[in-house]
C-alpha positions in Angstrom: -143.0 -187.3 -129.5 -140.6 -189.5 -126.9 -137.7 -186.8 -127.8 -140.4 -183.7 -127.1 -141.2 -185.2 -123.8 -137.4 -185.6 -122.8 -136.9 -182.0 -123.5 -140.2 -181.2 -121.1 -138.6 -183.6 -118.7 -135.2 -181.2 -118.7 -137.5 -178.3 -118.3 -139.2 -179.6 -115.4 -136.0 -181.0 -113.9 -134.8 -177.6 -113.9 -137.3 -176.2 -111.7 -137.3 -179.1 -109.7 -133.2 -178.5 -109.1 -133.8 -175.3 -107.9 -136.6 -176.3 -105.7 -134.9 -178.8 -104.3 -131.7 -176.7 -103.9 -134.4 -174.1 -101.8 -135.6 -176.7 -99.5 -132.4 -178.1 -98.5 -131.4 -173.9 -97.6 -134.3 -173.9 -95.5 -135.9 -171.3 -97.5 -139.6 -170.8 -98.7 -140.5 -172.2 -102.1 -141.9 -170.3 -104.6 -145.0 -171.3 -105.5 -145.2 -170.3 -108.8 -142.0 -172.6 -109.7 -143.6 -175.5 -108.3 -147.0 -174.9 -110.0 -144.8 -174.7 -113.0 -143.0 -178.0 -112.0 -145.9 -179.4 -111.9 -147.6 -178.6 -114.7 -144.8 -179.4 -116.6 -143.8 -182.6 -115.4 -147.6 -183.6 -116.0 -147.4 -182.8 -119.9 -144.2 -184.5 -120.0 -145.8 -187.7 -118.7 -148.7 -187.3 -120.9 -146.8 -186.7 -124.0 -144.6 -189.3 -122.8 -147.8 -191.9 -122.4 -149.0 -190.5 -125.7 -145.8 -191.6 -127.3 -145.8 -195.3 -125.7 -149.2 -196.1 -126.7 -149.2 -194.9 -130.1 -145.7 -195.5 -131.3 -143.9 -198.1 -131.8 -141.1 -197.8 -129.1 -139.0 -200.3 -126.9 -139.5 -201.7 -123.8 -137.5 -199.0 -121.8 -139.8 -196.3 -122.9 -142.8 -198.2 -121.4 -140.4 -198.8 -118.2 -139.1 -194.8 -118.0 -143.2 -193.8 -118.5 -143.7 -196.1 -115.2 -140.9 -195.3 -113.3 -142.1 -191.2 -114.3 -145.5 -192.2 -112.7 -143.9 -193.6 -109.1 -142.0 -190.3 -109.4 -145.3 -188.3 -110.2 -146.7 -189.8 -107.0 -144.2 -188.4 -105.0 -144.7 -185.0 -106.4 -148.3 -185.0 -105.3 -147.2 -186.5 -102.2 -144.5 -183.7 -102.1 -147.4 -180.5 -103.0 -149.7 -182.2 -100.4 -147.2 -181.0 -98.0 -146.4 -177.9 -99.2 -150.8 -177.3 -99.3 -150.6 -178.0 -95.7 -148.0 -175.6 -94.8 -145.8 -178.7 -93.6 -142.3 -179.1 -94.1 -141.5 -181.6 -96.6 -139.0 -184.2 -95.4 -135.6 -184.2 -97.0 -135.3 -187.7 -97.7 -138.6 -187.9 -100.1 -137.6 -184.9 -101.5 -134.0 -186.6 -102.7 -136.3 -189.6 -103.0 -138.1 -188.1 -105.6 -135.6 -186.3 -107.2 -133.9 -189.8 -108.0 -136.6 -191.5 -109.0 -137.1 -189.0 -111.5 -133.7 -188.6 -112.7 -133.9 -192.8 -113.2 -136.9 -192.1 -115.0 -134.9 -189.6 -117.8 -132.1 -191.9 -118.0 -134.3 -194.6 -118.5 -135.7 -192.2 -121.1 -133.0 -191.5 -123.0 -131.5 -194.9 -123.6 -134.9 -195.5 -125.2 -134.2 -192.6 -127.4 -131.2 -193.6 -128.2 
């Protein structure tokens, strides 16, 4: 279930690449792509949680599912903005970005 979540991760990370590459234009963001963001990020960290409490995996998919969560805040930090018509600032958007992208690395060497 760990490697199902990794490739929802990806998915997510996509949209959240070309999000990111739209704020940093000073363009609009699509709402849709960061509903989808979103909403996939958020299975990914349940199917993720899923995986550490039922299976029998390693400490660094417990410590990728927590550093996922501090990235997860940020996103709703991130859409709080984004409900209030408020410009996001850059450096938690690359904030967030990196803390996810720690998070999937972390995840993968606990795939591995």
């Amino acid at each position: 279930m760990e490697v199902v979540a990794a490739v929802v991760f990806a998915a997510a990370a996509l949209g959240g690449l070309f999000l990111a590459y739209q704020h940093f234009q000073g363009r609009p963001l699509p709402v849709p792509v960061a509903v989808i963001h979103g909403i996939a990020a958020a299975a990914a960290l349940i199917l993720l949680a899923i995986a550490v409490f039922t299976d029998d995996l390693d400490g660094a998919a417990t410590v990728a599912l927590v550093i996922f969560v501090v990235a997860a805040l940020g996103g709703f930090y991130l859409a709080s903005f984004h409900m209030r018509e408020d410009r996001r600032p850059s450096a938690l958007v690359a904030g967030h970005g990196l803390i996810a992208v720690v998070a999937f690395v972390t995840l993968l060497v606990a795939i591995a």
